[in-house]
N, C-alpha and C positions, 0 to 999 in steps of 0.2 A: 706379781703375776701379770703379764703381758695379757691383752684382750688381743682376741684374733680378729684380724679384715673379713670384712662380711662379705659375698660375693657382688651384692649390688654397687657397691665400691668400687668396682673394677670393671675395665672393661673385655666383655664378653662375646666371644667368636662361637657361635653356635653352629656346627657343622649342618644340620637339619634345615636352619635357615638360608646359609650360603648353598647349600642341596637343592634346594626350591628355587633360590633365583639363578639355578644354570650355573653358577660358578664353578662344579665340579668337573665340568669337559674340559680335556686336555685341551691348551693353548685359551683358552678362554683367561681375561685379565680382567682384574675390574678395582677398585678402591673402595674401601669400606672404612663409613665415619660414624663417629659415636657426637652425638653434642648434650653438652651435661647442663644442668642446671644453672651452673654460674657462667654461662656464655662461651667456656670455650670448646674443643673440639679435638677430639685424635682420630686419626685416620692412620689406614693400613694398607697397602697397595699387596693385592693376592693374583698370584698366577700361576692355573693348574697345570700336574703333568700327570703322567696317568696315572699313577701313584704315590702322588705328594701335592700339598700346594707349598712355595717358594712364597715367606711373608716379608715384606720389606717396609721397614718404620724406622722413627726418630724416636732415640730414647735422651733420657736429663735423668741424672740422680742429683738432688739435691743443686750445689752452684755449679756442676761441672757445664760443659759446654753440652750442647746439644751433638746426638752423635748416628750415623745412618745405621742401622744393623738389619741383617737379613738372614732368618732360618728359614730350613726346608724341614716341614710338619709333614711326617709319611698317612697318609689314609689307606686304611683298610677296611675293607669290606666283608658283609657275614650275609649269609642267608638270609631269608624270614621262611617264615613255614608254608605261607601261600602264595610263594612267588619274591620274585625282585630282591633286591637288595639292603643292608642298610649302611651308610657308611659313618668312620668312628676317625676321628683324631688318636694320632696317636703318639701322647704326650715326649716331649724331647726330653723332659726329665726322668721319668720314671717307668718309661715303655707302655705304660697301661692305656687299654683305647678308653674313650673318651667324646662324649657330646659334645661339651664343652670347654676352650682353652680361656685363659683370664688372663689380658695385657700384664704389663708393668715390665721390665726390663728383655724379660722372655714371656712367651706367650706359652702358657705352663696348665696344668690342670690343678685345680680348686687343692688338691693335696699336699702337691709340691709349692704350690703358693702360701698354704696353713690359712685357707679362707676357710669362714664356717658361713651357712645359709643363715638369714636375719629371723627365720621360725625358731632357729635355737635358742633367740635370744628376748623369747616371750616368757613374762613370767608363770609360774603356776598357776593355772587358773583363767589366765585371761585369754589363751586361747578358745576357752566355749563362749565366750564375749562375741570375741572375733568370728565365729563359725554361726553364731545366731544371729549376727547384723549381717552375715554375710547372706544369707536367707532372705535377711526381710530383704535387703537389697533386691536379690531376685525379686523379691512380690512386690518390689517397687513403694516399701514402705517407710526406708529410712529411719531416722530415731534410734534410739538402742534398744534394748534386750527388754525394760519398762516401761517404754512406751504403746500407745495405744496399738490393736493391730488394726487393719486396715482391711479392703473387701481384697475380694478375690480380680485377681488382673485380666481387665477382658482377654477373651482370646485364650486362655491359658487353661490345657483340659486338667476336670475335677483330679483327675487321678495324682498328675504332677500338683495340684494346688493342697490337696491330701499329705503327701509325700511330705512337702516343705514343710506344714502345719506339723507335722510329727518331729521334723527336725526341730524344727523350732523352738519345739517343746522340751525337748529330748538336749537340747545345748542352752535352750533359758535356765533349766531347772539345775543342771550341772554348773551353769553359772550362780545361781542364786544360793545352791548349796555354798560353790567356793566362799562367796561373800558373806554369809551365816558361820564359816569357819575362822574367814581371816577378822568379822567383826568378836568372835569369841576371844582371840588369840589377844587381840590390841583392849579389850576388856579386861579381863584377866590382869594382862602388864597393865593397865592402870588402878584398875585395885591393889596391887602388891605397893603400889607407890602410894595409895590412900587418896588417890585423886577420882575416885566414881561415887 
């Protein structure tokens, strides 16, 4: 069984993002860089028309040479219900619009590349982990799920401090149960082996 590319892995053309910095007006040009963690860098040189942007990059598979290649990604545009616009990639492989396109040889959507999002790849259970440190975090408390809690964050009205405290609670306990399950399960297999 193949494990799928996560999308953080890749790099990612957020149309919403290039929307915000003006990139979307016809004749407007500009380069857009990604720098990754181990030092190096890809960039992508974008220039709009009124209906498309025209991407121009350097691709390498493996030992080939390095090689220039240039698609035109069409944009389309939809309504919103109070006004304006929103506009959508619209993927070269598969027709479908699209927020989001993800480098590698074409600049493709998360489907036609067979990436999966890194949330899929949490196990059972430790998602309420993740959602109750993601709490204390807000309240500025740090520690995990056991540890102590902490006062209330100046500045920060009772209502929303209420709110979290319920989460908290509400993704501690869902946590504590998982871990009262998974220590049953590994109890269990150690009695059957005569080792508890």
């Amino acid at each position: 069984m193949t494990t799928k590319r996560l999308t953080n892995q890749m790099d990612a053309l957020d149309i919403r993002t290039v929307k915000r910095r003006g990139m979307l007006s016809p004749g407007e040009s500009c380069i857009w860089t990604w720098k990754r963690s181990s030092g190096t860098e890809s960039r992508i040189s974008m220039c709009a028309h009124d209906d498309a942007v025209t991407l121009s990059y350097r691709t390498k598979s493996h030992d080939d040479e390095w090689k220039d290649t240039s698609c035109r990604v069409r944009v389309e545009r939809t309504p919103c219900n109070y006004g304006g616009s929103r506009d959508w990639w619209v993927c070269p492989g598969c027709g479908k619009r699209v927020a989001i396109l993800f480098g590698g040889g074409r600049y493709l959507c998360r489907h036609c590349h067979g990436l999966t999002y890194r949330s899929t790849r949490i196990q059972p259970g430790s998602a309420h982990y993740a959602r109750a440190n993601k709490v204390r975090a807000r309240l500025g408390w740090g520690g995990g799920v056991a540890s102590p809690m902490g006062e209330k964050p100046k500045g920060m009205h009772w209502a929303t401090y209420l709110h979290h405290l319920t989460m908290l609670n509400r993704h501690g306990m869902a946590a504590m149960e998982t871990t009262d399950k998974m220590v049953d399960r590994v109890t269990a297999n150690l009695s059957r082996y005569g080792l508890t």
